[in-house]
C-alpha positions in Angstrom: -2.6 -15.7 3.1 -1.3 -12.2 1.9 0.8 -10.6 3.7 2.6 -7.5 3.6 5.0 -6.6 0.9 7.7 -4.3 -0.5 7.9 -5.1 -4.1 11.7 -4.6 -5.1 13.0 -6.0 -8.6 10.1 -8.8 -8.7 11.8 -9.6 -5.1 9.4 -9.7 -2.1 10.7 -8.5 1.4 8.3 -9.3 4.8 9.8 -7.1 7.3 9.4 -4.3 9.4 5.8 -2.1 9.4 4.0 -0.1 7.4 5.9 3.2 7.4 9.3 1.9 7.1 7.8 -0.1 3.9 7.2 3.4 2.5 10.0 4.9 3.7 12.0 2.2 1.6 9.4 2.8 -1.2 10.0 6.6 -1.5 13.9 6.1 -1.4 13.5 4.4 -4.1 14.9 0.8 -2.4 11.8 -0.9 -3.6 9.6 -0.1 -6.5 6.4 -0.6 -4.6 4.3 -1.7 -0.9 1.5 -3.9 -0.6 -1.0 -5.2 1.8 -3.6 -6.9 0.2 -5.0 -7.7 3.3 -7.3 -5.8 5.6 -4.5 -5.9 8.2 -3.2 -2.8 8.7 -5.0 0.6 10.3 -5.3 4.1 9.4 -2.8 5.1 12.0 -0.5 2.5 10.4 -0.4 4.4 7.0 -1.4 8.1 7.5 2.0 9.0 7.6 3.5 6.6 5.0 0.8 7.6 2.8 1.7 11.6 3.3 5.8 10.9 2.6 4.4 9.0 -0.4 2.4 11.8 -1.6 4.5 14.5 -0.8 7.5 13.3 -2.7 5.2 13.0 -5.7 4.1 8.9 -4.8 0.6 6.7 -4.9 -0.9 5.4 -2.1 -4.4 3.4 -2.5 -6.3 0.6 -1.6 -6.1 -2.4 -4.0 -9.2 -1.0 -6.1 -7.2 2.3 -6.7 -9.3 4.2 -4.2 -8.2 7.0 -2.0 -7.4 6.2 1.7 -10.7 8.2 3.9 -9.4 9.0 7.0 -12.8 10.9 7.8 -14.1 10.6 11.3 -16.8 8.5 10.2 -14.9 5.7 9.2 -13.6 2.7 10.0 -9.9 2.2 11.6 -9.2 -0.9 9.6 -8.0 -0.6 5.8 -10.2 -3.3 4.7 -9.2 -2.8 1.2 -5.6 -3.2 1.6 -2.6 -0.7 0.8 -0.8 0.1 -2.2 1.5 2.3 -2.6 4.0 3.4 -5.6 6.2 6.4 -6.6 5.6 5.6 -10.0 3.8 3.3 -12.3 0.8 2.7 -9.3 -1.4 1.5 -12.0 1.1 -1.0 -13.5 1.2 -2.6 -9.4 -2.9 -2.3 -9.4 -3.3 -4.3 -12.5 -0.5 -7.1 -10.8 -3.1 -7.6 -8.1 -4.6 -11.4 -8.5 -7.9 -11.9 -9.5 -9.0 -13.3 -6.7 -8.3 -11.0 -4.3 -10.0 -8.1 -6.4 -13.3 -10.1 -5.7 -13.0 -10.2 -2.4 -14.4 -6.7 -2.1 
């Protein structure tokens, strides 16, 4: 299974949640976050995801698709997490094939 992961010089790290993952991504500890899996909730990554933008960052799903946290959707990310300060796409395109077509 997928789990969560800070990506840090090809090293992965399974610790702590969501926000602390960003927090180490927007310091600049690790390179890049991701969930792959639709584990985590919107109040899991609302603030992450608003560090990560407001210091400049990326934070998706696995498609590349803006988080919705509209009222008429659901809690669960079912798309997963990703979340970069820099070179998001490079992450994306990382992503195995068979978990793109899960969608």
């Amino acid at each position: 299974a997928v789990g969560s992961s800070v990506l840090s010089s090809g090293i992965n790290a399974e610790y702590g949640g969501s926000g602390s993952k960003c927090v180490l991504v927007a310091d600049g500890t690790a390179d890049a976050y991701l969930f792959a899996s639709p584990g985590t909730k919107k109040w899991d990554t609302c603030a992450g995801e608003a560090i990560i933008k407001a210091l400049g960052g990326t934070f998706t799903d696995v498609y590349g698709a803006p988080i919705k946290y509209d009222a008429d959707v659901s809690y669960p990310n079912k798309n997963g997490v990703l979340a970069a300060m820099s070179n998001h796409d490079f992450y994306l395109s990382k992503i195995p094939a068979d978990i793109m077509q899960r969608k």
